[in-house]
N, C-alpha and C positions, 0 to 999 in steps of 0.2 A: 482385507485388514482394516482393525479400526483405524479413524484418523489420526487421534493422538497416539497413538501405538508407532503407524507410521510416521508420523512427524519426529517421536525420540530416537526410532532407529535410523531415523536419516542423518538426525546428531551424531550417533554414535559411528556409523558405519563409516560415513566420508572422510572426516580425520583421520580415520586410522588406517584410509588407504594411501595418503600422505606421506614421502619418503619420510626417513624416521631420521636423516641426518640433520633436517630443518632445525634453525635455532628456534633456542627457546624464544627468543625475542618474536615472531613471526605471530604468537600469539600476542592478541591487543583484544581489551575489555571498554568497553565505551558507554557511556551514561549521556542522557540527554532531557531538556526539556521543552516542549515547544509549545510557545501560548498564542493560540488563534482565534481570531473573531468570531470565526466557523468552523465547523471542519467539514469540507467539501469532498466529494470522492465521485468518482464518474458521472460529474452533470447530477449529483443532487447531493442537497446540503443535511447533514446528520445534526439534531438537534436544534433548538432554537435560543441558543446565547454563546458566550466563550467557549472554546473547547482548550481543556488542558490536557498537554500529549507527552509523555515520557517515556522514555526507550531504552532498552537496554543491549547492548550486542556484541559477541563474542567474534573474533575474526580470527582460522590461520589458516596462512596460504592462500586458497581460493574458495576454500569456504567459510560460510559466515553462516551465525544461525542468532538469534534474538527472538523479544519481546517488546510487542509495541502499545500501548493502551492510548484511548481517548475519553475524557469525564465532561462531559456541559455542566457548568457551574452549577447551573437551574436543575440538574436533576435530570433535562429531558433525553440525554443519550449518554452511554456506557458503552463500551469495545475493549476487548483485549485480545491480541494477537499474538501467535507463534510463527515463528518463521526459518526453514532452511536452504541456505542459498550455495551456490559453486558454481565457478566464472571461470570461464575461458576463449581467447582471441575474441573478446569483445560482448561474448554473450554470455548472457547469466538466466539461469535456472532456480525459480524459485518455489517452492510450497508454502503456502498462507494457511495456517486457518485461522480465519476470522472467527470471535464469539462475541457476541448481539445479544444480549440478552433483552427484553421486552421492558420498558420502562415506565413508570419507575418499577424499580429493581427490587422485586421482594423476594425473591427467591435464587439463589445463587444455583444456576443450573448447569455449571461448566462440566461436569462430568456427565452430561446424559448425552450419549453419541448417539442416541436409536434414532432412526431413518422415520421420518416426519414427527416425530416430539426436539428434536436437535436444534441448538442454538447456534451451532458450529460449521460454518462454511468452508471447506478448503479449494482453496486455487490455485492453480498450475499457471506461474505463471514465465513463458520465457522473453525474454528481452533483447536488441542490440542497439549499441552502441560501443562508437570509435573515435572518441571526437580530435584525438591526432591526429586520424584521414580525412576525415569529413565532418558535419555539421549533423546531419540525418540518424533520427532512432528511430525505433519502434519495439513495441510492445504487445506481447497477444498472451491474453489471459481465459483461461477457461473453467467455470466451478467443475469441480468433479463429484461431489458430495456434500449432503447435507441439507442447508435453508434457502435451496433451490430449486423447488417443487412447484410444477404446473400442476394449478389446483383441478382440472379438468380430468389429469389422470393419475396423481398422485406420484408421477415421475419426474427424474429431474429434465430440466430443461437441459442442463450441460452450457451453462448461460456464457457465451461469448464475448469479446472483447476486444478492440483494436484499437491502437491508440500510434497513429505516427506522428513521428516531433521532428522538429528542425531546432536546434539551440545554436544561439549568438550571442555575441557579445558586445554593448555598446558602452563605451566608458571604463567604467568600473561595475557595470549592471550586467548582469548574465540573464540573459531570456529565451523563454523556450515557450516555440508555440507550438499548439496541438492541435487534433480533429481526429478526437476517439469514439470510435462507432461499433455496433453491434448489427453483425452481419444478417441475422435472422430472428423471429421471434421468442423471447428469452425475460428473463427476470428483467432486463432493462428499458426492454419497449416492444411493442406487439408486432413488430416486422424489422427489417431491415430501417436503421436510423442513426444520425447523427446525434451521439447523445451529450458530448463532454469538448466542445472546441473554447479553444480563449489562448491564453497569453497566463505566463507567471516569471515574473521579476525576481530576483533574490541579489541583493546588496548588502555588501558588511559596513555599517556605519561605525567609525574611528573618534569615540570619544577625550579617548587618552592614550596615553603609550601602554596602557595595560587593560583599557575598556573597549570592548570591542565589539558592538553586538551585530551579528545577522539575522537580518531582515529579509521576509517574504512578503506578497502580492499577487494575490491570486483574481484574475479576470474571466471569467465561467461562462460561458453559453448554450442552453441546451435545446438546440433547434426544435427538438422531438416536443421538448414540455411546453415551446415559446418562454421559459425562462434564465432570466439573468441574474448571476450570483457572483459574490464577489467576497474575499477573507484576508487579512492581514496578517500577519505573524509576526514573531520574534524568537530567534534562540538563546535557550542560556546554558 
């Protein structure tokens, strides 16, 4: 099945296995915009200035499905994402597809799904977390298709993903440190490596009884590349 194909029937099908007595309230719509120095994603940095990041997402019950985009002011990077998610006792099940399209952007290529012309990445991505019991998550992500091709043989790698976290809380500052690695040779690094460890901060600063902005900090490590990255953000 194509990607996008599969992405909308997973919109449609999971709701509607939802008991049907659910209030209508259970459904919630949510908009968002996030402005970062960078935009950072497993141990390497997307573009070379601001990244403006807007979101959109629809939630009921235990599924949730959205759209996520990122723009560098400069031109140098572009993303837009789909996404379909469903959570239960702590884990959540997600499908990404990521679209990258080649920059700058002259050509809007979001509908071409063919297997090595495709701008379109989808990942599988499953997660836990319970931070009622405990402190510890983890994350395993796997491409299944698409702009994930070992040039040697024209297949996918099936590019792998690990990312375990501890999150804490000091203050009023919530942090969560990681050490996300890829177990084997893949789109990320040519063997088994540590590609994405560091620290990120997120505090809500209290301007006013009605101003209230959340702030991120992000501290990036990529043993694999020897480099260090770093991104700020704000929400509005």
């Amino acid at each position: 099945m194509k990607p996008l194909k599969l992405l909308i029937l997973l919109a449609f099908i999971i709701p509607g296995a939802l008991p049907a007595q659910d209030s209508v309230r259970r459904h919630e719509l949510d908009a968002s915009l996030d402005i970062y120095s960078h935009h950072l994603w497993r141990g390497g940095a997307n573009g070379t200035s601001a990244s403006l990041q807007p979101a959109i997402e629809y939630s009921y019950g235990k599924f949730t499905a959205g759209a996520w985009g990122a723009w560098s002011i400069d031109g140098s990077y572009t993303e837009l994402d789909l996404y379909a998610s469903v959570s239960a006792g702590g884990f959540t099940l997600t499908l990404f597809d990521y679209f990258c399209p080649e920059n700058p952007v002259r050509e809007f290529e979001f509908f071409e799904i063919r297997q090595g012309h495709t701008r379109h990445t989808l990942d599988l991505n499953l997660s836990y977390a319970n931070p009622e019991k405990h402190p510890f998550g983890v994350l395993v992500a796997t491409m299944l298709y698409g702009d994930d091709l070992n040039p040697g043989t024209g297949k996918n790698y099936y590019s792998t993903y690990i990312e375990p976290s501890l999150n804490l809380s000091l203050r009023k500052t919530s942090l969560q440190l990681v050490a996300g690695f890829t177990p084997v040779k893949s789109y990320y690094a040519g063997d088994f490596a540590f590609i994405h460890t560091g620290l990120s901060a997120k505090r809500t600063f209290v301007l006013s009884r009605k101003v209230r902005i959340p702030s991120t900090l992000k501290l990036i490590y990529n043993p694999e590349a020897g480099r260090f990255l770093y991104a700020i953000g704000i929400n509005l």
